[in-house]
N, C-alpha and C positions, 0 to 999 in steps of 0.2 A: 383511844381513837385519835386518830391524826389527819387533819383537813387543812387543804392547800386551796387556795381562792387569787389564782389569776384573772388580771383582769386588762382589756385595754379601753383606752378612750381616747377624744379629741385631745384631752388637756393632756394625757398622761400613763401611765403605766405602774401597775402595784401588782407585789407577789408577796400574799400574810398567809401566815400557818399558825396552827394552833394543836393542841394538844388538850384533850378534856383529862379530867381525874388530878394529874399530877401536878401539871402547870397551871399556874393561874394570871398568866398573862398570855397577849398574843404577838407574837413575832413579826415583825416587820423583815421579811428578804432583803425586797430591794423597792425604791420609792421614785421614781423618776419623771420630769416633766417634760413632757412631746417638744422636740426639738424648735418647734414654733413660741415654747413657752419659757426655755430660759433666760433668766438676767430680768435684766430693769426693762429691756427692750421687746419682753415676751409679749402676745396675743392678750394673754390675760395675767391674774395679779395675785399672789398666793394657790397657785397649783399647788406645788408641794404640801404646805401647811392644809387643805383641801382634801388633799390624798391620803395625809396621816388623821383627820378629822371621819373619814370614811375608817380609815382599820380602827380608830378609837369606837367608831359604832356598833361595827364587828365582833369587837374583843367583847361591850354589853350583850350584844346579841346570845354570843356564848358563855357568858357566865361569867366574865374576867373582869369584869366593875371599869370597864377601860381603861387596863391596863395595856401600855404597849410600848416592847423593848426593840430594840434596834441597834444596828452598829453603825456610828457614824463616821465619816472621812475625818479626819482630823481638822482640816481648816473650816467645818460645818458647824463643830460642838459648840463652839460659842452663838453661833446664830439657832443653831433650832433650841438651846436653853433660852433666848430671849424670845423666840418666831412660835416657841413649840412651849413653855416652859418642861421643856425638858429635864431631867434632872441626871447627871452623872453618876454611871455606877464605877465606871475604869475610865481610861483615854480614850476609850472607842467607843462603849458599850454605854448607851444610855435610856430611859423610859420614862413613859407619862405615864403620870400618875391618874385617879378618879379627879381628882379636880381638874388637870388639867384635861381630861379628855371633854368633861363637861365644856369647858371654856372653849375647844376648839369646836363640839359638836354644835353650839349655839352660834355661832360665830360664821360658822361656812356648810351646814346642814338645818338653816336657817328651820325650817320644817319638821325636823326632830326634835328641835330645842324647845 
């Protein structure tokens, strides 16, 4: 089975896909903050880490213990390992782990936690 979950919002934009049986994490597409929200000068303050706190719920929702992979831009990887504790699997390709998905669902899905 394979399910795609586009979404838009005020803050932002996410496109996660998943895959039951084989995979056991959730794929993050693409993760973007609403033109009004990037930089230090955005609307509001942790979009991003917000939007990957949302796929981290996701990925529990289906089975995946909150796991969630993703490719990052290369000038990003050091900040979503410190923003996301993300962890490095190549130069691009990185993923949160069950702890960390706990720490962001508590953090910014304040009502989940």
């Amino acid at each position: 089975m394979y399910a795609r979950d586009v979404r838009h919002s005020s803050i932002g934009y996410w496109k996660i896909s998943w895959k039951s049986s084989f995979q056991f994490y959730t794929h993050v597409d693409i993760v973007e903050a609403a033109p009004g929200n990037v930089g230090s000068n955005g609307k509001f303050c942790g979009v991003g880490a917000h939007l990957f706190a949302i796929a981290c719920k996701l990925s529990w929702d289906v089975g995946n213990e909150g796991y969630v992979q993703f490719t990052a831009k290369t000038d990003l990887v050091d900040h979503y390992a410190e923003t996301l504790n993300a962890i490095s699997i190549d130069q691009h390709t990185m993923y949160i782990d069950s702890y960390g998905a706990v720490a962001l669902i508590k953090k910014y899905l304040k009502e989940e936690g």
